[in-house]
N, C-alpha and C positions, 0 to 999 in steps of 0.2 A: 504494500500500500504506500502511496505518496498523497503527505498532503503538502498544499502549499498554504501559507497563510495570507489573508485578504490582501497583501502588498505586492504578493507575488503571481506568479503564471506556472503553467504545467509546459515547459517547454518541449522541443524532440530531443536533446539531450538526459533531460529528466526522463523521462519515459525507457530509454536505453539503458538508463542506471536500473530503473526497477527490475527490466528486464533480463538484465544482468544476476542481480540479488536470483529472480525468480530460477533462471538456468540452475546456478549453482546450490540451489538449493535441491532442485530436482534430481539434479546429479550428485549428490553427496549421497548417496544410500549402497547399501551393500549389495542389492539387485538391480538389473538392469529392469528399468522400468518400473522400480518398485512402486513410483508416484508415476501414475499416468499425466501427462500436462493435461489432460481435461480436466483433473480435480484440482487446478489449480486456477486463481484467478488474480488479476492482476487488477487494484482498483485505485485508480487518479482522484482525488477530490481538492477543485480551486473554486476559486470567485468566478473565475470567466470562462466560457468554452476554450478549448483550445482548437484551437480552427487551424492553426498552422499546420501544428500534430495532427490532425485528422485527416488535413489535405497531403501530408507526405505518406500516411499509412495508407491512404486510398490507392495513392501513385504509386508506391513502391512495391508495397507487399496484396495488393487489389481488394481491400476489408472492406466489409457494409458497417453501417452506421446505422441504430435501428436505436430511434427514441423512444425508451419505452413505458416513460412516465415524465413529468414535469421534471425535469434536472437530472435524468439521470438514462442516460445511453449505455448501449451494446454495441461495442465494437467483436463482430463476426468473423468468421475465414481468417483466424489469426491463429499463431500456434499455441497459445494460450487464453484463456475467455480472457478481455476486457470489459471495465466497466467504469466509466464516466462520471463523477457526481459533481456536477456545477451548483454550488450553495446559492450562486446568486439570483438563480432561477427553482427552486427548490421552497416545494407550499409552505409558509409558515404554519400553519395550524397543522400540519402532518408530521413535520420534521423542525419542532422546535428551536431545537440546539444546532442541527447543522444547518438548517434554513436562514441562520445567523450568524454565521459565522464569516463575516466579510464585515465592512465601512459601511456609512450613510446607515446606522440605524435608527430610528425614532424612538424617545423616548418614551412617548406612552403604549404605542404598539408593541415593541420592540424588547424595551432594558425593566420597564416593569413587570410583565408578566417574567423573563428572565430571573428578576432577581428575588421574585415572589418564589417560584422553582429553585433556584439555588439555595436561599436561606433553607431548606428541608435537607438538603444534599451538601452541604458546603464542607463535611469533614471527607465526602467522596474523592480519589483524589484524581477521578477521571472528571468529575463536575469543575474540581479547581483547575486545570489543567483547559479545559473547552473554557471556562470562564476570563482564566487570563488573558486567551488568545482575543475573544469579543473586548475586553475592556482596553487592550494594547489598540486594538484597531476603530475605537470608539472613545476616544479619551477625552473629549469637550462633553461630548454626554453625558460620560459618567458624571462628568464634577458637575455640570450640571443639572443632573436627576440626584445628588446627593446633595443639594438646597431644597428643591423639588420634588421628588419622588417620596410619596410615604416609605414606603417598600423598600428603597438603598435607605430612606434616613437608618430604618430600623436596621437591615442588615450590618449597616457599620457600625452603627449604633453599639450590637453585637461583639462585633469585631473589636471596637476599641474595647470593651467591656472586658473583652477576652486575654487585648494585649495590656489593661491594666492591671490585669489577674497574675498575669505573668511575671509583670514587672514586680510586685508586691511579694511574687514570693520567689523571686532572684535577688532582691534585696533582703529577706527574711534569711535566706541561706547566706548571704555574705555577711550577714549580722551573725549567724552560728559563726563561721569561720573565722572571722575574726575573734570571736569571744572564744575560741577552742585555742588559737595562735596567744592570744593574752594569758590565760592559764598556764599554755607551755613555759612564755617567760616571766611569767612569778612562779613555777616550778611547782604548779600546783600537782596533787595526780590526779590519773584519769577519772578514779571516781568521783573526787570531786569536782573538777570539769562537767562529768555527767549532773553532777547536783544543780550546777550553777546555768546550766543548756534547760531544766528541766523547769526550772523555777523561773528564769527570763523568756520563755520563748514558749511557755504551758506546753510542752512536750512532753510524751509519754517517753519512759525509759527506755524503751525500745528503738523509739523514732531518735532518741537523742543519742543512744547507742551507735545506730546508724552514723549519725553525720561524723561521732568522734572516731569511729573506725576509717570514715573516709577522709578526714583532714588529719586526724593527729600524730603526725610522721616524725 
């Protein structure tokens, strides 16, 4: 599979690469033939047709071109099935996520219902991963549908929620470390270290256990 991402094109270069992958893959097995090339398929997905690519596979190697739904073509009489997916012509209400995945999106059509669907999915890290790509190739929108948009307010909302979470308890543990480093040089020992972890920081002895096994070198 090749994608390219909405700034980019499926050139005839790229397609030879895939094509390439796809051989050697075929050819790595212990049997001849063990993979027949018909179980295999080879699948493009860009923003734009690539009409160039299409017009030199016609010409060189004589392939049909059979569109077999809104964005997404069969390339035929080839030594491997092709398969086409043009995002930028692709239903939005059928194919959410890839039906979006290029520029020029609209905010209320577009990055709300998105972000409505993502806040349910966002520890996905196949949803964050399609999400970056949209918000890389849409970055005036975002900033502003997060003045605007209920739906990004709330997700970031989130987000910061999450990153102050973090923050509060990366500072909580440099506050152990440090307090386990001061003991060492007033030459306290480790158990009372452990007292001192357990009464500043309401640690259970366990947990305070933990950090002194991990700092106190």
């Amino acid at each position: 599979m090749e994608y390219k991402s909405p700034e980019d094109y499926i050139s005839v270069n790229d397609f030879y690469k895939v094509l390439g992958y796809v051989c050697v893959y075929q050819a790595d097995t212990r049997k001849v033939l063990e993979i027949v090339p018909e179980e295999l398929t080879i699948t493009l997905v860009g923003d734009h047709y690539p009409g160039r690519l299409v017009r030199h596979l016609k010409k060189r190697y004589g392939v049909r071109v059979r569109n077999v739904h809104k964005g997404i073509y069969y390339i035929e009489d080839f030594i491997f099935p092709v398969q086409l997916l043009v995002t930028g012509q692709l239903p939005k209400e059928e194919y959410a996520w890839l039906g979006r995945l290029r520029k020029g999106l609209d905010l209320k059509m577009d990055i709300e219902p998105l972000a409505r669907e993502y806040k349910n999915n966002k520890n996905d890290p196949l949803y964050q991963a399609v999400m970056d790509v949209i918000v890389r190739a849409n970055q005036k929108q975002y900033e502003e549908g997060r003045r605007m948009c209920e739906a990004l307010k709330e997700l970031f909302a989130d987000e910061l929620a999450e990153r102050e979470e973090m923050g509060i308890e990366k500072g909580i543990e440099k506050g152990i470390q440090a307090l386990i480093e001061t003991c060492k040089e007033l030459h306290l020992s480790p158990g009372q270290c452990l007292e001192k972890l357990v009464e500043k920081f309401q640690l259970s002895e366990a947990d305070a256990g933990v950090y002194l096994n991990t700092y106190w070198k």
